[in-house]
MDAnalysis code that builds the backbone (N, CA, C; Angstrom):
import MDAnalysis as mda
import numpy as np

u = mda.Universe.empty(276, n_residues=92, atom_resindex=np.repeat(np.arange(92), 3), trajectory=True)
u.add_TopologyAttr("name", ["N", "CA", "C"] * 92)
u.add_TopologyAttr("resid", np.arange(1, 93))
u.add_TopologyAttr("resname", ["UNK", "UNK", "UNK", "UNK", "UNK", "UNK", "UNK", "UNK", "UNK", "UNK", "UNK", "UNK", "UNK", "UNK", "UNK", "UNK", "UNK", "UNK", "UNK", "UNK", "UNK", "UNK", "UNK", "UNK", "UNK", "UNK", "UNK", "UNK", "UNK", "UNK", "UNK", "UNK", "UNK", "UNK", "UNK", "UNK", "UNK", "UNK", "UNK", "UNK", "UNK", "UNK", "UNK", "UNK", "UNK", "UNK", "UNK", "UNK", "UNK", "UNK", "UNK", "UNK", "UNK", "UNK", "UNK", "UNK", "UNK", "UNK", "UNK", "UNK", "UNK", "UNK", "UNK", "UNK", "UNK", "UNK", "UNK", "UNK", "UNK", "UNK", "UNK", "UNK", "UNK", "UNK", "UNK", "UNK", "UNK", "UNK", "UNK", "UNK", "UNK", "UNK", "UNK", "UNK", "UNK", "UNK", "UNK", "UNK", "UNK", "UNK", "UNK", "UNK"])
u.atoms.positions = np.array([
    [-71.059, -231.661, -177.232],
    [-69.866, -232.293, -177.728],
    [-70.278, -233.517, -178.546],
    [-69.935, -233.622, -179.921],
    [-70.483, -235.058, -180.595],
    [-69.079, -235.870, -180.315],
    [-70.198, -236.805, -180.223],
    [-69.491, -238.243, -180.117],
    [-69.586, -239.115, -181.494],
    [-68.192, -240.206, -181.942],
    [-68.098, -241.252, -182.730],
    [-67.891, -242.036, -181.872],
    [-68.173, -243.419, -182.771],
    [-68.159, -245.169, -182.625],
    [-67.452, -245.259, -183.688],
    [-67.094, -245.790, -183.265],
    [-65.360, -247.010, -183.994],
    [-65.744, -248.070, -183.544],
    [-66.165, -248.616, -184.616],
    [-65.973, -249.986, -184.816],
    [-64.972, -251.092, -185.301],
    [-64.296, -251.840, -185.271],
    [-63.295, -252.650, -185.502],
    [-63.500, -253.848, -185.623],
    [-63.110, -254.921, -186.661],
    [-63.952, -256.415, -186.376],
    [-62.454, -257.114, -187.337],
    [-62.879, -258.568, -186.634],
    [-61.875, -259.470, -186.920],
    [-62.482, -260.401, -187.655],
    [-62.967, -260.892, -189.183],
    [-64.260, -262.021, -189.013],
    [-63.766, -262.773, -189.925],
    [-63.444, -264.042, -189.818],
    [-62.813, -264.975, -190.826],
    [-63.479, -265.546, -191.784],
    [-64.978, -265.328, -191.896],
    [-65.773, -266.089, -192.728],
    [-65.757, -264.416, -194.085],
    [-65.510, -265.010, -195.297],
    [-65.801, -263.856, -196.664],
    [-66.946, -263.270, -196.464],
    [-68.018, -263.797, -196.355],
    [-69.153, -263.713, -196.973],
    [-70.067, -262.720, -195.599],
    [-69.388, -262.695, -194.253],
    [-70.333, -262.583, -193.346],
    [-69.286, -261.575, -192.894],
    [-67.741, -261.145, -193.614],
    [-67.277, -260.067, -193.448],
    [-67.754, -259.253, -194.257],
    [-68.378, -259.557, -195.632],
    [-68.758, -258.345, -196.162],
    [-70.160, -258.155, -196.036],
    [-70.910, -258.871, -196.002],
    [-72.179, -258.615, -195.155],
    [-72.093, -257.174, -194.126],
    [-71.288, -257.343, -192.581],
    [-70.731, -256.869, -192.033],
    [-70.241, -255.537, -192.327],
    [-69.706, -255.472, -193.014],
    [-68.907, -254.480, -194.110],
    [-69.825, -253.360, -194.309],
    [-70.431, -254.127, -195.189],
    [-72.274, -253.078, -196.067],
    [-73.086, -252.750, -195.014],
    [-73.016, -253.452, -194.040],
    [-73.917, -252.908, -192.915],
    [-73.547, -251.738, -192.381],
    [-72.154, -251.488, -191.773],
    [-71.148, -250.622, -191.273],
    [-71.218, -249.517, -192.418],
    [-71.122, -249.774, -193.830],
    [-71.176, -248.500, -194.894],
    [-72.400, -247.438, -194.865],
    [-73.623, -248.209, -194.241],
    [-74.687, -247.337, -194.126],
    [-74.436, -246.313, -192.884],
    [-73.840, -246.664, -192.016],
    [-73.603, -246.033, -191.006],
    [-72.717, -244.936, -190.651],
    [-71.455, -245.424, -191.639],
    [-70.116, -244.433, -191.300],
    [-69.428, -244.656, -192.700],
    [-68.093, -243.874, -192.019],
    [-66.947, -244.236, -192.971],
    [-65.796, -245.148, -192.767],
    [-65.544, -245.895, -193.987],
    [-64.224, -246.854, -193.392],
    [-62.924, -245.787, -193.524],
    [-62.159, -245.830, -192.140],
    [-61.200, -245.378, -192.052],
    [-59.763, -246.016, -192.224],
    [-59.958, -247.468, -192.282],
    [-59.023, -248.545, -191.931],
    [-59.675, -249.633, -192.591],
    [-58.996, -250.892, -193.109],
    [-59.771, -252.072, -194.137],
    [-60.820, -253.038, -192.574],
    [-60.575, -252.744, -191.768],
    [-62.027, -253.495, -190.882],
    [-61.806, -252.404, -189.714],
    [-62.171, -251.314, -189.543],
    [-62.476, -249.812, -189.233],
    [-62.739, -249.315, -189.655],
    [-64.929, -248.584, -188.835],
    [-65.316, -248.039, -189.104],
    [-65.629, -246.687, -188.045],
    [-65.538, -245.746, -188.842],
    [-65.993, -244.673, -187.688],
    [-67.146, -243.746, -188.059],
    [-68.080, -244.149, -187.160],
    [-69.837, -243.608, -187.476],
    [-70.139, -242.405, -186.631],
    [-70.792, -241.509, -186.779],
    [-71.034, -240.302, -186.001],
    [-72.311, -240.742, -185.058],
    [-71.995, -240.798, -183.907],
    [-73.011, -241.128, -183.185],
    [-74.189, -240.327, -182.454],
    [-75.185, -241.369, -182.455],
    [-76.348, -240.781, -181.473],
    [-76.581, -241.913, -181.098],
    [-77.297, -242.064, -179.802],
    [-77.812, -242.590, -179.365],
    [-78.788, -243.679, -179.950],
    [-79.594, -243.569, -180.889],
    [-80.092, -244.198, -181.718],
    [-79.650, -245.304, -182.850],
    [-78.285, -244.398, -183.425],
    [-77.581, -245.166, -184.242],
    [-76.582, -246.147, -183.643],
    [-76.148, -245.857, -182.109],
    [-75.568, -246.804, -181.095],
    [-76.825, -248.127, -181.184],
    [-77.736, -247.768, -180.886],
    [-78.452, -249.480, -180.538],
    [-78.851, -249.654, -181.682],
    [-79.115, -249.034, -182.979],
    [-79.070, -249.895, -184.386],
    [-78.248, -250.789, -184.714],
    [-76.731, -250.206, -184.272],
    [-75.527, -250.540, -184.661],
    [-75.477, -251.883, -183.719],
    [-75.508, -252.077, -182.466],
    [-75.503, -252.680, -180.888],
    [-76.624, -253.854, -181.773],
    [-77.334, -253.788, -182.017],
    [-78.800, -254.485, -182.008],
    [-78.766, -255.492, -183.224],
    [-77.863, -254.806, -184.078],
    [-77.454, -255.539, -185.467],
    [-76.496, -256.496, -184.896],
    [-75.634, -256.011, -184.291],
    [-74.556, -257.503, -183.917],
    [-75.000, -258.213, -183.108],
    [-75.621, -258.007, -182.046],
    [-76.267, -259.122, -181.150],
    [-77.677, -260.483, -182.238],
    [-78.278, -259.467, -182.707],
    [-79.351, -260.169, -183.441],
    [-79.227, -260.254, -184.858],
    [-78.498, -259.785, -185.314],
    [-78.179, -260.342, -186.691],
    [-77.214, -261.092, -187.149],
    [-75.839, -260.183, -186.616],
    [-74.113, -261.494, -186.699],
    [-73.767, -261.776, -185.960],
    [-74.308, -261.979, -184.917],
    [-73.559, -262.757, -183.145],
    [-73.625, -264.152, -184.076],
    [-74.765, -264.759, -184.657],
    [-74.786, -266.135, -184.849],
    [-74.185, -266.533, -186.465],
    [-73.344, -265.658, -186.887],
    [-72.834, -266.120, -187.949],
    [-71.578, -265.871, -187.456],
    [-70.972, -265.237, -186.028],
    [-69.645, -265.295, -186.108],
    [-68.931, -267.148, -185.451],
    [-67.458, -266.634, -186.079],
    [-66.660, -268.114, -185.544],
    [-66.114, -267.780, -184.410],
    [-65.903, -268.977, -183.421],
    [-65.542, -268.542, -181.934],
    [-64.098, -267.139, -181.844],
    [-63.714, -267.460, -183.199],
    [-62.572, -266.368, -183.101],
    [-62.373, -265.643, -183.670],
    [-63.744, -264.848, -184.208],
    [-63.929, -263.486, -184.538],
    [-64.059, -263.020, -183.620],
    [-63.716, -261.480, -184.267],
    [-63.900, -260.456, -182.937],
    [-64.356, -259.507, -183.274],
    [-65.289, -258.334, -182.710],
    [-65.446, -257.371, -183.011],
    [-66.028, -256.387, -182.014],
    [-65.150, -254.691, -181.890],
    [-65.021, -253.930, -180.845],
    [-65.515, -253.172, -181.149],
    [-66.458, -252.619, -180.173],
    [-67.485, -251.025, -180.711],
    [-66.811, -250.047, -179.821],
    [-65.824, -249.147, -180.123],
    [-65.692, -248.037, -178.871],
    [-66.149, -246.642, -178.972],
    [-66.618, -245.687, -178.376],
    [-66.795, -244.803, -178.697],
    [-66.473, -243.853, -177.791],
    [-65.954, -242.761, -177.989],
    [-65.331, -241.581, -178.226],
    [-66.183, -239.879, -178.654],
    [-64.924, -239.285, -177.807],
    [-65.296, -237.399, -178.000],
    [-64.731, -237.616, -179.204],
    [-65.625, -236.602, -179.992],
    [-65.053, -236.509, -181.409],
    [-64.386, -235.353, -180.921],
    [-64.183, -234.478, -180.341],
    [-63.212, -233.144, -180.437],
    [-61.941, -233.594, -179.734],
    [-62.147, -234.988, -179.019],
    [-60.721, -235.476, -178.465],
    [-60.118, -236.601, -179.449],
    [-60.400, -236.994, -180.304],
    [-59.968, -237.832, -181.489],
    [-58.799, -237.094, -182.149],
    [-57.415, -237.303, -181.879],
    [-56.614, -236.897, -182.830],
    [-56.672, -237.676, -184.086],
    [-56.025, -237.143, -184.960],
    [-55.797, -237.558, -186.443],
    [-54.978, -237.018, -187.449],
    [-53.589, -238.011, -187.883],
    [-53.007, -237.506, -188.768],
    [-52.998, -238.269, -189.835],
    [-52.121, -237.562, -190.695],
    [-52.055, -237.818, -192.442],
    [-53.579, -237.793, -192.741],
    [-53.959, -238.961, -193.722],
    [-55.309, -238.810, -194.546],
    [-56.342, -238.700, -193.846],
    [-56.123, -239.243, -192.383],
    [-57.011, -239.317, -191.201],
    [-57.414, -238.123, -190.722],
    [-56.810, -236.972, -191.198],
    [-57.053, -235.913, -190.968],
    [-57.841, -235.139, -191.714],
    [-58.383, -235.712, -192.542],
    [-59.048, -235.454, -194.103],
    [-60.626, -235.418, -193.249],
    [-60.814, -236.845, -192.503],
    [-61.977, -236.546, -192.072],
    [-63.184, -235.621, -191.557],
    [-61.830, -234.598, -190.803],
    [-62.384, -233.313, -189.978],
    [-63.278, -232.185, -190.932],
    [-62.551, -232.597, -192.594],
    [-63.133, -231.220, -193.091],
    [-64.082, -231.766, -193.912],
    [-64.763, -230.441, -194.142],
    [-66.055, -230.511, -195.347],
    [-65.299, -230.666, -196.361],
    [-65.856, -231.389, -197.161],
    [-65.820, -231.514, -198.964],
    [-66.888, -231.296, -199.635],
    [-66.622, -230.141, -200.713],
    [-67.498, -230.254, -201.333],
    [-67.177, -230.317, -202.768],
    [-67.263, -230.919, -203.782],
    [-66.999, -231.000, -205.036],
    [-68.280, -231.025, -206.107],
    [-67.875, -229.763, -207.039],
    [-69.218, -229.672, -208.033],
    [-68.864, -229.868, -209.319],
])
């Protein structure tokens, strides 16, 4: 059964939200303007885990926030465009 991470973040500083941002783009897709949802493994969990503790734990402000949850991808509902995700694209 594959699993996603959803990520979600609250970060008031510009510069260290889009930092943030580009980091999260290597990983997944934005589904939402600060929601990301990455296909997980195990590996890409403590890349992901390892980057916020040691890279933006110390650029956040006491009242940023940001939530890693993860999830059955076959139990993830999804409608409207969100539903777009499930399928292949291929365009030539």
């Amino acid at each position: 059964m594959s699993k996603v991470i959803i990520v979600t973040y609250d970060i008031s500083k510009n510069k260290t939200r889009t930092q943030f941002s580009k980091f999260l783009e290597k990983y997944g897709v934005r589904v939402q303007f600060s929601v990301y949802e990455i296909q997980n493994s195990k590996r890409v969990l403590e890349i992901v885990q390892n980057a916020i503790k040691m890279k933006f734990s110390k650029k956040f402000e006491p009242s940023d926030s940001i939530y890693v949850f993860t999830a059955n991808h076959n139990d993830t509902v999804r409608y409207g465009s969100a539903s777009l995700l499930d399928n292949d694209l291929i365009i030539l």
